[in-house]
NUTORTOR-419901 format. One record per atom (N, C-alpha, C): x, y negated, z; chain; residue in three letters; residue number from 1; atom name. Coordinates in steps of 0.05 Angstrom, whole numbers, always signed. Layout:
residues N
    east   north      up  c    r    k   a
       X       Y       Z  A  ALA  NUM  CA
...
This chain:
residues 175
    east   north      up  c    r    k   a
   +1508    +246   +1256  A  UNK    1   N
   +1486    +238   +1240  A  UNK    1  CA
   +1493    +215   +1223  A  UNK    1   C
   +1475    +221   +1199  A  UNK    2   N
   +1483    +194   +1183  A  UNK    2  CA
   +1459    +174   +1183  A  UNK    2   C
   +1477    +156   +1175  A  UNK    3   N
   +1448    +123   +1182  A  UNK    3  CA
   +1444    +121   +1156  A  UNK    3   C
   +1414    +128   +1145  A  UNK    4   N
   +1408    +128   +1113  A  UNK    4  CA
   +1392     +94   +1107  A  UNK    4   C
   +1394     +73   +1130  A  UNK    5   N
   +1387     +50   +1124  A  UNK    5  CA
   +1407     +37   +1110  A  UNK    5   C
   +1420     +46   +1117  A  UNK    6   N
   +1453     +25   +1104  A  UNK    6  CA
   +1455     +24   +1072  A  UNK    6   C
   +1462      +4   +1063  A  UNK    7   N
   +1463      +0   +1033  A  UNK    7  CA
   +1493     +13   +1028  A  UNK    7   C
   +1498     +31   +1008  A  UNK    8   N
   +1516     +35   +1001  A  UNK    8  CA
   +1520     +38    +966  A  UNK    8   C
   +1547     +40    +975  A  UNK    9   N
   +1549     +39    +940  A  UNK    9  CA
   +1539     +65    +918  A  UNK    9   C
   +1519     +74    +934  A  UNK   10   N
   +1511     +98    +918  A  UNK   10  CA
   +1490     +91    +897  A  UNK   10   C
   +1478     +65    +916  A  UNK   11   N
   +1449     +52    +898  A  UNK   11  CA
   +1460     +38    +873  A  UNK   11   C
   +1479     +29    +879  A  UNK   12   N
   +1490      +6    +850  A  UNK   12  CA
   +1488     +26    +823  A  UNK   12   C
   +1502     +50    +831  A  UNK   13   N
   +1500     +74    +807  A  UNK   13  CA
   +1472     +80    +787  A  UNK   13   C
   +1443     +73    +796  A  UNK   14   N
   +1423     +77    +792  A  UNK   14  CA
   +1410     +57    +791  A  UNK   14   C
   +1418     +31    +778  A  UNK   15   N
   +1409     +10    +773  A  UNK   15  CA
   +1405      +8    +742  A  UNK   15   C
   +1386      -4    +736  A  UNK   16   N
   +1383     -11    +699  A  UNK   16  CA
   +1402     -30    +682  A  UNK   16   C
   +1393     -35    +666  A  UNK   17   N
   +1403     -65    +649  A  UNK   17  CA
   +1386     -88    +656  A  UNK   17   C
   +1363     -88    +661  A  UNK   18   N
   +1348    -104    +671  A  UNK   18  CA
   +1351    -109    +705  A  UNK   18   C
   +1364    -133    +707  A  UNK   19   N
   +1378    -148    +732  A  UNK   19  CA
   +1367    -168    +746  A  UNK   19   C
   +1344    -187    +728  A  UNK   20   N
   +1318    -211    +742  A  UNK   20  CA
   +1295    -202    +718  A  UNK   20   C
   +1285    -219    +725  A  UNK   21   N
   +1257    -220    +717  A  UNK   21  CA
   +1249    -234    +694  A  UNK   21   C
   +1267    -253    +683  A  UNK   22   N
   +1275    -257    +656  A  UNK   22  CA
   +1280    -242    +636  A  UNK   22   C
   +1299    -212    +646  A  UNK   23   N
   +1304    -196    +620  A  UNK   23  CA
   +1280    -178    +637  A  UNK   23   C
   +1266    -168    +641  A  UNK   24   N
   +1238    -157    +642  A  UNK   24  CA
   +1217    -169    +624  A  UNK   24   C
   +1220    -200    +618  A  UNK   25   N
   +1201    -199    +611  A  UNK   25  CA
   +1205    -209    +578  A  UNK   25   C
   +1225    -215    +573  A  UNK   26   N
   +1249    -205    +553  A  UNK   26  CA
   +1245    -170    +533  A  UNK   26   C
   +1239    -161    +557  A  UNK   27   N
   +1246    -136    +548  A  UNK   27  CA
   +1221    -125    +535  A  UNK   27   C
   +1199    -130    +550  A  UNK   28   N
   +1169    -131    +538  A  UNK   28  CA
   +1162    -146    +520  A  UNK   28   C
   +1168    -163    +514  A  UNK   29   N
   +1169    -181    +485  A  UNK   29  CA
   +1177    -162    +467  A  UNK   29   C
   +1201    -156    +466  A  UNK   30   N
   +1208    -148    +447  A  UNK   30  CA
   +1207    -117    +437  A  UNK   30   C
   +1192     -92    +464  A  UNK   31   N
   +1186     -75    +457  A  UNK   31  CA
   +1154     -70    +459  A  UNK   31   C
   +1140    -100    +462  A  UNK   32   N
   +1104     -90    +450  A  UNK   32  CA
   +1099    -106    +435  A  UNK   32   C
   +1106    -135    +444  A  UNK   33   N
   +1091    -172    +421  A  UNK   33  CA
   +1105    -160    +392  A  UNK   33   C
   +1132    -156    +395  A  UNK   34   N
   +1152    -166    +377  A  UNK   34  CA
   +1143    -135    +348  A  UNK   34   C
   +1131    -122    +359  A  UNK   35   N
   +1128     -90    +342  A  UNK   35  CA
   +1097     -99    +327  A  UNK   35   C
   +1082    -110    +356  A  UNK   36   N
   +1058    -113    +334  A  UNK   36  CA
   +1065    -145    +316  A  UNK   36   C
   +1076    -160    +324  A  UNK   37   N
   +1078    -180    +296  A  UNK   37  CA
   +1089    -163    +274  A  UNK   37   C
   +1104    -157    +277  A  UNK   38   N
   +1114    -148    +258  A  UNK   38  CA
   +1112    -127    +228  A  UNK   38   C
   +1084    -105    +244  A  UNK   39   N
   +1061     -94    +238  A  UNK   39  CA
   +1049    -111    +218  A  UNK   39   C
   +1032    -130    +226  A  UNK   40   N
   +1015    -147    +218  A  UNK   40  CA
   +1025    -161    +194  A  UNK   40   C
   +1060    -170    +194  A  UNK   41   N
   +1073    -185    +170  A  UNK   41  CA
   +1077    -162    +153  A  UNK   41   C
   +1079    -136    +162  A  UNK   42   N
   +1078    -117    +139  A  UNK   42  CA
   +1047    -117    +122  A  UNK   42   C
   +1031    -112    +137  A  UNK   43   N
   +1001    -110    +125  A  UNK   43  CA
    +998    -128    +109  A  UNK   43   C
   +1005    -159    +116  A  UNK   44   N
   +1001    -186     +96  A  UNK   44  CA
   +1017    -169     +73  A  UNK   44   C
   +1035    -166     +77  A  UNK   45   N
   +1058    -164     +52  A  UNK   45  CA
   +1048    -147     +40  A  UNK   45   C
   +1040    -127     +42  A  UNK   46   N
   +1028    -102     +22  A  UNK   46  CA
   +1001    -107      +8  A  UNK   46   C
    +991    -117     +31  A  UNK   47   N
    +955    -135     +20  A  UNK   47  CA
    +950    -163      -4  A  UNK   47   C
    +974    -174      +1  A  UNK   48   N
    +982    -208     -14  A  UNK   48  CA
    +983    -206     -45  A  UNK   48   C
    +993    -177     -49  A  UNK   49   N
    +996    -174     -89  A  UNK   49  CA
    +967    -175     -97  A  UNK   49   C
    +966    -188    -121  A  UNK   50   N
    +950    -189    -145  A  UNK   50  CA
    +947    -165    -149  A  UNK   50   C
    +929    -145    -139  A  UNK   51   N
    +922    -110    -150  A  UNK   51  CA
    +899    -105    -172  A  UNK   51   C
    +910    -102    -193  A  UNK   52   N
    +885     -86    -216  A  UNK   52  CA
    +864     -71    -198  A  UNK   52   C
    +837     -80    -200  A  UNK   53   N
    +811     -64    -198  A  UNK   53  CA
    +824     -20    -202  A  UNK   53   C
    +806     -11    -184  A  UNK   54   N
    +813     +22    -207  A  UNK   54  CA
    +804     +28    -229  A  UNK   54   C
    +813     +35    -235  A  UNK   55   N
    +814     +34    -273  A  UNK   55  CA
    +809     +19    -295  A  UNK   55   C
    +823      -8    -285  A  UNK   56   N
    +833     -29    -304  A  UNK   56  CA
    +865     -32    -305  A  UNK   56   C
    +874     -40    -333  A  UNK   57   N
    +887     -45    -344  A  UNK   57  CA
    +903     -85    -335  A  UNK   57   C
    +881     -88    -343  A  UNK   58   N
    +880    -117    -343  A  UNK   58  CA
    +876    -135    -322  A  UNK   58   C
    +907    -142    -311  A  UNK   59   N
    +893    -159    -285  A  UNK   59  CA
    +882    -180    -278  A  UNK   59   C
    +872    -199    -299  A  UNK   60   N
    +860    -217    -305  A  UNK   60  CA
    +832    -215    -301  A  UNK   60   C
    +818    -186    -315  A  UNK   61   N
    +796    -184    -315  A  UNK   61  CA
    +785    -169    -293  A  UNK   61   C
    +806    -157    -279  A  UNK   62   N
    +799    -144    -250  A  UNK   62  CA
    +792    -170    -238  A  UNK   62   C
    +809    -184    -231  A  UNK   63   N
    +807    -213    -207  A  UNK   63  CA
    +778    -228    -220  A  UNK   63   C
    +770    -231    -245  A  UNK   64   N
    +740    -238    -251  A  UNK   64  CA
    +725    -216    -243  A  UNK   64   C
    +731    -197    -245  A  UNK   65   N
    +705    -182    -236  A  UNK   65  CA
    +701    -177    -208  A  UNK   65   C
    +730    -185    -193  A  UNK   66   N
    +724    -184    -154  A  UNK   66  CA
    +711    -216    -151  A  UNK   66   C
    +717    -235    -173  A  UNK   67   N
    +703    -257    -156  A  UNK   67  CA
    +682    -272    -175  A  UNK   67   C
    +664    -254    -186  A  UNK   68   N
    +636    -263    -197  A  UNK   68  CA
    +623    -272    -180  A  UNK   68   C
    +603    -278    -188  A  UNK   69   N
    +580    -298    -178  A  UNK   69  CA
    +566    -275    -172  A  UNK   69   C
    +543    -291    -147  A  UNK   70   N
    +527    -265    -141  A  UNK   70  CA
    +496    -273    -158  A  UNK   70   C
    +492    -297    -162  A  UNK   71   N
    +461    -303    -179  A  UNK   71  CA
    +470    -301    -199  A  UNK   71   C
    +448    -308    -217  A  UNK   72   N
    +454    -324    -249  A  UNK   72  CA
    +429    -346    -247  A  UNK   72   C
    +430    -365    -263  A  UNK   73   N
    +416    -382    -277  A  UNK   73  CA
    +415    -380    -299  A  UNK   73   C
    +383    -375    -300  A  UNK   74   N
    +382    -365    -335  A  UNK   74  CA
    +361    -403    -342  A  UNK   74   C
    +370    -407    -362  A  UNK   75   N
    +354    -424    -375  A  UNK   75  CA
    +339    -426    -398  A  UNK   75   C
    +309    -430    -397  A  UNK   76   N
    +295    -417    -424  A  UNK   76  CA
    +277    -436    -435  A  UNK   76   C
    +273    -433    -462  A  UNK   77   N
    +255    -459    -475  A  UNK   77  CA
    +230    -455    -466  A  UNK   77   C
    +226    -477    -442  A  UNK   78   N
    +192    -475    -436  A  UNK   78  CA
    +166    -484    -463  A  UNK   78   C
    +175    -496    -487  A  UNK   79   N
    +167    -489    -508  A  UNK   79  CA
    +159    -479    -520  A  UNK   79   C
    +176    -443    -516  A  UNK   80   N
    +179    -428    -530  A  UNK   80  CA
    +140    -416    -536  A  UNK   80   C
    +134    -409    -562  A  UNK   81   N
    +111    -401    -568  A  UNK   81  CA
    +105    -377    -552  A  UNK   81   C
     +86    -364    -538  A  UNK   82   N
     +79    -348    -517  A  UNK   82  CA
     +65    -323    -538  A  UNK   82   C
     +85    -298    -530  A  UNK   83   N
     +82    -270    -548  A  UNK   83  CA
     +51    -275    -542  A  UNK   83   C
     +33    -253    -570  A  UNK   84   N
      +8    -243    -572  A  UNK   84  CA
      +9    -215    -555  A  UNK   84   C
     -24    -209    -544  A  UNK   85   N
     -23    -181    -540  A  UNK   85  CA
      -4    -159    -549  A  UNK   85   C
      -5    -150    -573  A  UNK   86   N
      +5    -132    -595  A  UNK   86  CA
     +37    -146    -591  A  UNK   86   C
     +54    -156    -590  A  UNK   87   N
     +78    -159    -582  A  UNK   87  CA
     +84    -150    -559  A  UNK   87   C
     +72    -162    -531  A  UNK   88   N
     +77    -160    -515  A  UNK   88  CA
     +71    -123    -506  A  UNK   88   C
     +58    -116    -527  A  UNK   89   N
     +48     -90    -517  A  UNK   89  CA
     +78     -75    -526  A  UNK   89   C
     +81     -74    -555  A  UNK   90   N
    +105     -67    -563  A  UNK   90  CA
    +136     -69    -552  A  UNK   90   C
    +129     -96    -538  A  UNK   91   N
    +163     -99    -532  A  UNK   91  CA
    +162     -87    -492  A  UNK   91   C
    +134     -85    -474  A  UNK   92   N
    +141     -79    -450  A  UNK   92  CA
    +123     -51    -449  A  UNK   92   C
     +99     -53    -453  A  UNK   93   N
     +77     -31    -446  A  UNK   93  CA
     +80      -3    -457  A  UNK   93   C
     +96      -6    -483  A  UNK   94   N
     +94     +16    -501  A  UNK   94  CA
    +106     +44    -495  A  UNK   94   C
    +132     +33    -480  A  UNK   95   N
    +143     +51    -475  A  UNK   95  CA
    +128     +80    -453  A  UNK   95   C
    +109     +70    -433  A  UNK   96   N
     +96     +87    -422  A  UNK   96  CA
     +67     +87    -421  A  UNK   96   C
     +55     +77    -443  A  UNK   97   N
     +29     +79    -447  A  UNK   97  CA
     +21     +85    -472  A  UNK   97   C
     +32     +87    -490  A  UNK   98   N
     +42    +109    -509  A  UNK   98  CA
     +31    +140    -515  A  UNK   98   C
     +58    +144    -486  A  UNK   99   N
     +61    +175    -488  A  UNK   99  CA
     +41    +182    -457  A  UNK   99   C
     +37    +161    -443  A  UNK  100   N
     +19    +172    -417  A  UNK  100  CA
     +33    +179    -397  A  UNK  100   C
     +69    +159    -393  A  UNK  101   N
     +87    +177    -377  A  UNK  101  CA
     +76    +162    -346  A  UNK  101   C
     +78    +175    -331  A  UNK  102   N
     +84    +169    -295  A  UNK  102  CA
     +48    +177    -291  A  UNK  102   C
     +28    +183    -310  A  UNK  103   N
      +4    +181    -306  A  UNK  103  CA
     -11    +149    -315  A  UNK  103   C
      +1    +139    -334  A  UNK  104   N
     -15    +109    -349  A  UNK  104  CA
     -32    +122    -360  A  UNK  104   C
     -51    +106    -367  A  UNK  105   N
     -70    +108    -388  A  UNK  105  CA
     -62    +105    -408  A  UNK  105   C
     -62    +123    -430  A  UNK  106   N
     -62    +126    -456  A  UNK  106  CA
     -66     +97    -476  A  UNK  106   C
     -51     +92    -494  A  UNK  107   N
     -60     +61    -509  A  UNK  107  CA
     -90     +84    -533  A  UNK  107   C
    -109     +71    -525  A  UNK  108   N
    -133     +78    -536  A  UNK  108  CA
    -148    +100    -525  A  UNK  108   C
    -138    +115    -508  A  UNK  109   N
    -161    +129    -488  A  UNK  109  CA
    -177    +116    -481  A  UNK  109   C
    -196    +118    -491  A  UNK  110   N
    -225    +105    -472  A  UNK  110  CA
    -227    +133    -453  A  UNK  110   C
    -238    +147    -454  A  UNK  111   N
    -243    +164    -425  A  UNK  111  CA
    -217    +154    -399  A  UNK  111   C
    -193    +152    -401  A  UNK  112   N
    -178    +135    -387  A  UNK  112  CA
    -176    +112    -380  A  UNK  112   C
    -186     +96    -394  A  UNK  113   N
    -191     +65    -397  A  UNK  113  CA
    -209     +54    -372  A  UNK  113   C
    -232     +74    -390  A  UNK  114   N
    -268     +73    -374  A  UNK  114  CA
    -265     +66    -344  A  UNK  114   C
    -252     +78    -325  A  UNK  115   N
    -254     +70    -294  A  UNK  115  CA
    -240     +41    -288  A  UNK  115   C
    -215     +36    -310  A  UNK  116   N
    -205      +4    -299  A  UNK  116  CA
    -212     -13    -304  A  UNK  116   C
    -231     -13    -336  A  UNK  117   N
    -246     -29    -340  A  UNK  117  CA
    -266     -43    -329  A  UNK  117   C
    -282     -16    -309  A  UNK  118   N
    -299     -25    -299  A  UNK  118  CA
    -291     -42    -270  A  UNK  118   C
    -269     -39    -267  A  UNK  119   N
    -257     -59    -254  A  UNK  119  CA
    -258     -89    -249  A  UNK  119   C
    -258     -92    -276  A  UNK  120   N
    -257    -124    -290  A  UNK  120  CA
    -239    -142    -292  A  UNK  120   C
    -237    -148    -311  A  UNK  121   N
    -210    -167    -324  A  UNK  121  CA
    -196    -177    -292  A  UNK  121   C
    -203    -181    -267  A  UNK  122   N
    -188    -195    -251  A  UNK  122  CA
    -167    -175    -243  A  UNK  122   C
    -191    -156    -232  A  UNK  123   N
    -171    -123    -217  A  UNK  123  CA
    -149    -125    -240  A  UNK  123   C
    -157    -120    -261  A  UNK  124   N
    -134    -103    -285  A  UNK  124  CA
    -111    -121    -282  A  UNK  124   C
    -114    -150    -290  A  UNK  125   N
     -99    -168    -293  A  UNK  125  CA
     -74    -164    -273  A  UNK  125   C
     -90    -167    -240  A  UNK  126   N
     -67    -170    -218  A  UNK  126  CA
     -55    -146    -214  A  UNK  126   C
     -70    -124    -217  A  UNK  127   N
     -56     -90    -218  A  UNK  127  CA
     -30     -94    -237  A  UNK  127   C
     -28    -106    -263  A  UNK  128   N
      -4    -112    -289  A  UNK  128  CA
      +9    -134    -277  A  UNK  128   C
      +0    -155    -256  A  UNK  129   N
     +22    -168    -247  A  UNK  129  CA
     +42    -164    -226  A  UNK  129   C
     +23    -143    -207  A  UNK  130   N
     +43    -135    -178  A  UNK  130  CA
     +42    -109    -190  A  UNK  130   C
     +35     -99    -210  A  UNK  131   N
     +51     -67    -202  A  UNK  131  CA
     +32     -49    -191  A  UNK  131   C
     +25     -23    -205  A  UNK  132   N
      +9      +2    -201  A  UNK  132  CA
     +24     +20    -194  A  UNK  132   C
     +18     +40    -180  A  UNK  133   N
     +32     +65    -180  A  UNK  133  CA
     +51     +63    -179  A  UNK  133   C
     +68     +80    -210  A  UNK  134   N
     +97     +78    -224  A  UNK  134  CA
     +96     +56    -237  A  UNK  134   C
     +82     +40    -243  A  UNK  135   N
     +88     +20    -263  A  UNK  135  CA
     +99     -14    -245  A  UNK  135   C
    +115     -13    -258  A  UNK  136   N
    +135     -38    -245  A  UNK  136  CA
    +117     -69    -243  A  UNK  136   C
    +112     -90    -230  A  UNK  137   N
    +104    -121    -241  A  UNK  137  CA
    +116    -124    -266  A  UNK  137   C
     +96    -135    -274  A  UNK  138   N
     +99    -147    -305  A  UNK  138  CA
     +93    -118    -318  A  UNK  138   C
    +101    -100    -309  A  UNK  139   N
    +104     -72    -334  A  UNK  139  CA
    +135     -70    -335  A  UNK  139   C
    +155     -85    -314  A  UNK  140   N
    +180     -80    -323  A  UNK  140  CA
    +191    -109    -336  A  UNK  140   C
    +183    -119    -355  A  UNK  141   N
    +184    -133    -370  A  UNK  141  CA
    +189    -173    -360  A  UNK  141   C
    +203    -184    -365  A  UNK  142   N
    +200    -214    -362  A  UNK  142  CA
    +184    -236    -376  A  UNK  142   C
    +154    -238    -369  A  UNK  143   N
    +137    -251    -391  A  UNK  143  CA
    +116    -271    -365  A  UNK  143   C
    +115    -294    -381  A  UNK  144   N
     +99    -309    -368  A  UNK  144  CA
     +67    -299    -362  A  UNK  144   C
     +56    -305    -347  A  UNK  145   N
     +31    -294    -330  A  UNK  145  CA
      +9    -293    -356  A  UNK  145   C
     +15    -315    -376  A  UNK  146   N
      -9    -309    -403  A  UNK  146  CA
      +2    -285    -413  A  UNK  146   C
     +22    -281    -420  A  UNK  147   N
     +32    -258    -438  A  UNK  147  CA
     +20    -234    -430  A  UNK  147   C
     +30    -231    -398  A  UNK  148   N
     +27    -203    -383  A  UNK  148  CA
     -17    -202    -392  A  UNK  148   C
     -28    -234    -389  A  UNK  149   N
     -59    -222    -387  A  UNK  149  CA
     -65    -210    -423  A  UNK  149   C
     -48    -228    -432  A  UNK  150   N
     -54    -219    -471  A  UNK  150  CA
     -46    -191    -465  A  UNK  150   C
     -31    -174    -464  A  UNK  151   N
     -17    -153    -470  A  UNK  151  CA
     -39    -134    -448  A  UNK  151   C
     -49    -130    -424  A  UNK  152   N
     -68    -125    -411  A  UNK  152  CA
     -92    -122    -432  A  UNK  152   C
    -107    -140    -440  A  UNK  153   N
    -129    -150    -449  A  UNK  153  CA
    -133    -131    -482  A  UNK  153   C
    -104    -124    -494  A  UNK  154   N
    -100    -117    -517  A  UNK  154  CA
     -92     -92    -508  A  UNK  154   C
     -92     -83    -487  A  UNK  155   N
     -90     -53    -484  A  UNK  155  CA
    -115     -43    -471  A  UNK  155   C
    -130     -62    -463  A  UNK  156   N
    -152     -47    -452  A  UNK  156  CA
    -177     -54    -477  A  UNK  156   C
    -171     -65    -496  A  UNK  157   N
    -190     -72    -516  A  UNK  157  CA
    -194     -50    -539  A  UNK  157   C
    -164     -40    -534  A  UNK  158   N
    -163     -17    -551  A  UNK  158  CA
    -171     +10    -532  A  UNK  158   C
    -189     +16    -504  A  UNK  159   N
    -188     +27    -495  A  UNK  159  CA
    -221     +28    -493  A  UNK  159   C
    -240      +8    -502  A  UNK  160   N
    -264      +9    -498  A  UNK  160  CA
    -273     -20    -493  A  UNK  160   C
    -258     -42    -481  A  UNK  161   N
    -265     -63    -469  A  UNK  161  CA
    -268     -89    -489  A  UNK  161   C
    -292    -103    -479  A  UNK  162   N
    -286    -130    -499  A  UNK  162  CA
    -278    -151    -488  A  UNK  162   C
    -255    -152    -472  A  UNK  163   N
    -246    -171    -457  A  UNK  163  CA
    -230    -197    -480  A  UNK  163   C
    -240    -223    -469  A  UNK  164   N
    -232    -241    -492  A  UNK  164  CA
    -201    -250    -486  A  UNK  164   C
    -187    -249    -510  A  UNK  165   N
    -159    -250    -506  A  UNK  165  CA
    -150    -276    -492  A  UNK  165   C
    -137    -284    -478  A  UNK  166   N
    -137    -314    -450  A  UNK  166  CA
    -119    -331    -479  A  UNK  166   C
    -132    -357    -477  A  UNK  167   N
    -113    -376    -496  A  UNK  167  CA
     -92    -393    -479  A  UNK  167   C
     -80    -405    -491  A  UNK  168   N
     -60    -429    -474  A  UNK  168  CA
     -80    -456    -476  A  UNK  168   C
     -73    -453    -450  A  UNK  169   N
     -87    -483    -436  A  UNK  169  CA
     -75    -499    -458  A  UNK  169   C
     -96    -524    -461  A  UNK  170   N
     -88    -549    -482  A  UNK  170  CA
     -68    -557    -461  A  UNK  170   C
     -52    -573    -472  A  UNK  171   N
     -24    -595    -465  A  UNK  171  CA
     -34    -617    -458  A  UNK  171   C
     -32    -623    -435  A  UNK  172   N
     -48    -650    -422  A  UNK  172  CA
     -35    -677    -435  A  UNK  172   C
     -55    -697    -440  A  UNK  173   N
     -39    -715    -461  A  UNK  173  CA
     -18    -728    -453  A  UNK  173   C
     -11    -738    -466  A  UNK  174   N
      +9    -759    -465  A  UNK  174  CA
     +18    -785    -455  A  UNK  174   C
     +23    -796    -432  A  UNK  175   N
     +16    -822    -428  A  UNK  175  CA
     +38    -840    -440  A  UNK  175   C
């Protein structure tokens, strides 16, 4: 019988390259840490170029257009003389009160007019400042709170109503 406790030289045959526990851990460094760094300095490197936007030319104006601003500041002459009805109608209202699009009232329908009027200048007013239906605040349009009531007041005047056109507050004096 043979004694299979005994160390013989059959085991040495079936031994690795890895001999302590140093090159084990040696050896994992360099076949998991060492693959993903390496990974990662690739991605920098491919990611790091200056790249044109798609379908620009110009890489100057790509890199302005990835790093705009997200507001604006608009600045405007609080001076400025405040549009009449009849302007304001022309430059925001016209376009769909006009032709009667989304369901507006017609500019001079009185049979259309007749139910908002009887509303009264307040209803009408705040309905043209937050918005009806389809129709946007303001009417779409960027106009100070007199403008929006002139342009209101001059569409419903031509609709049946004698609502008095709103003036600008006097300018408090001067000290």
């Amino acid at each position: 019988m043979s004694d299979h406790g005994t160390a013989s030289g059959h085991d040495e045959d079936h031994t690795g390259p890895i001999k302590n526990p140093k090159q084990l851990l040696l050896a994992v460094a360099y076949s998991f840490i060492l693959p993903v760094f390496i990974i990662i300095g690739l991605v920098y490197f491919v990611t790091s170029g200056n790249k044109p936007a798609s379908g620009s030319v110009d890489p100057e104006r790509a890199t302005a257009e990835r790093i705009q601003k997200v507001g604006l500041v608009e600045i405007r002459d609080a001076n400025r003389a405040l549009r009449s009805g009849e302007q304001v109608f022309k430059l925001v209202c016209s376009g769909c009160h006009l032709t009667g699009a989304a369901g507006s009232p017609k500019f001079g329908d009185a049979a259309a007019w007749a139910p908002r009027i009887k509303t009264g200048f307040d209803s009408l007013w705040k309905s043209a400042m937050k918005g009806k239906n389809a129709m946007p605040a303001q009417g779409g349009g960027d106009l100070a709170d007199l403008e929006v009531a002139r342009g209101m007041v001059y569409m419903a005047n031509a609709g049946g109503a004698k609502f008095e056109e709103p003036k600008e507050p006097a300018a408090a004096p001067a000290k």
